[in-house]
C-alpha positions as CSV (number, residue, x, y, z in Angstrom):
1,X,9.4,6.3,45.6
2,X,9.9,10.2,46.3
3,X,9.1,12.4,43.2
4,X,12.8,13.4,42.7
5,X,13.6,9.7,41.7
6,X,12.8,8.7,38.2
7,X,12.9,5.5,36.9
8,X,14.8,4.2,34.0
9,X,13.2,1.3,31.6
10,X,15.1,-0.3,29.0
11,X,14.5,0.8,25.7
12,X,11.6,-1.3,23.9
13,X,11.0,-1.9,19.9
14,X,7.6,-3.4,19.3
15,X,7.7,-4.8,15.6
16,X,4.3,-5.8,13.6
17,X,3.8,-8.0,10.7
18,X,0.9,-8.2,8.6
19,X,0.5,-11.4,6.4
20,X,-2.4,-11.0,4.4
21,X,-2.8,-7.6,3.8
22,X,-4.0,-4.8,1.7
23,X,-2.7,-6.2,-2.4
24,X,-1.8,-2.8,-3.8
25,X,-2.4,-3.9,-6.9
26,X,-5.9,-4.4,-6.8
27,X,-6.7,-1.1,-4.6
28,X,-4.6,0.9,-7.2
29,X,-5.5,-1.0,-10.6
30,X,-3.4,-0.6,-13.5
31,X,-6.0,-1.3,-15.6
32,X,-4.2,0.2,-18.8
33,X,-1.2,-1.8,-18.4
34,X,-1.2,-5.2,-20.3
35,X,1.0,-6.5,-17.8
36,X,-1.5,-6.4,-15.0
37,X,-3.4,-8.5,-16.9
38,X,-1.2,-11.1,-17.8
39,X,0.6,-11.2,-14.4
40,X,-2.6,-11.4,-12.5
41,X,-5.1,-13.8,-14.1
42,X,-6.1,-15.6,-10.9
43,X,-6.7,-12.2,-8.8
44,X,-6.8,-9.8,-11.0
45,X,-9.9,-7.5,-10.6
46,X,-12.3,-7.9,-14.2
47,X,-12.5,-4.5,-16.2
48,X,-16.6,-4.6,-15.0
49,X,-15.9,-4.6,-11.6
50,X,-13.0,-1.3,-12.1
51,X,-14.1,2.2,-10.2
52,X,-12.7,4.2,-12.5
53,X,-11.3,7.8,-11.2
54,X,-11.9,11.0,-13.2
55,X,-8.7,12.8,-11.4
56,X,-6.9,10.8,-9.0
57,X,-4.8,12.3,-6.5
58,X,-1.6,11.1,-5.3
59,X,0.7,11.3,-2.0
60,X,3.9,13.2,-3.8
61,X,5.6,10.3,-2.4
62,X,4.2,8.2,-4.5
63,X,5.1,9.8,-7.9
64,X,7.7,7.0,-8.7
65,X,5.5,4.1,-7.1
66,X,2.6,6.0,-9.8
67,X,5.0,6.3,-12.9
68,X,6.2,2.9,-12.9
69,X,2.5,1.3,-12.4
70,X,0.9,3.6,-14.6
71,X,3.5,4.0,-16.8
């Protein structure tokens, strides 16, 4: 094909899905919140197990995702 010719492809969308994965909840552990507790008896993480952060820092896209889990 000379170099002045170009060739068009059809537009492509390439979707994943991820069964399985990463349980917010116990990565970012509301550990203050009763409701954690009572919602999550079968996988909830134990209070002995907890890495507790002295200042955690947060993605400013997260601020309502942290208010309504942290409360």
């Amino acid at each position: 094909m000379p170099a002045t010719q170009t060739t068009q492809k059809d537009p492509v969308i390439v979707v994943l899905q991820l069964t399985g994965g990463n349980d917010y909840l116990n990565t970012v552990i509301p550990y203050n919140n009763p409701l954690y507790r009572d919602n999550r008896k079968a996988v909830g993480i134990s209070d002995n197990q907890i890495m507790h952060l002295d200042a955690p820092v947060w993605h400013p896209a997260l601020h309502g995702a942290v208010e309504a889990i942290l409360g």
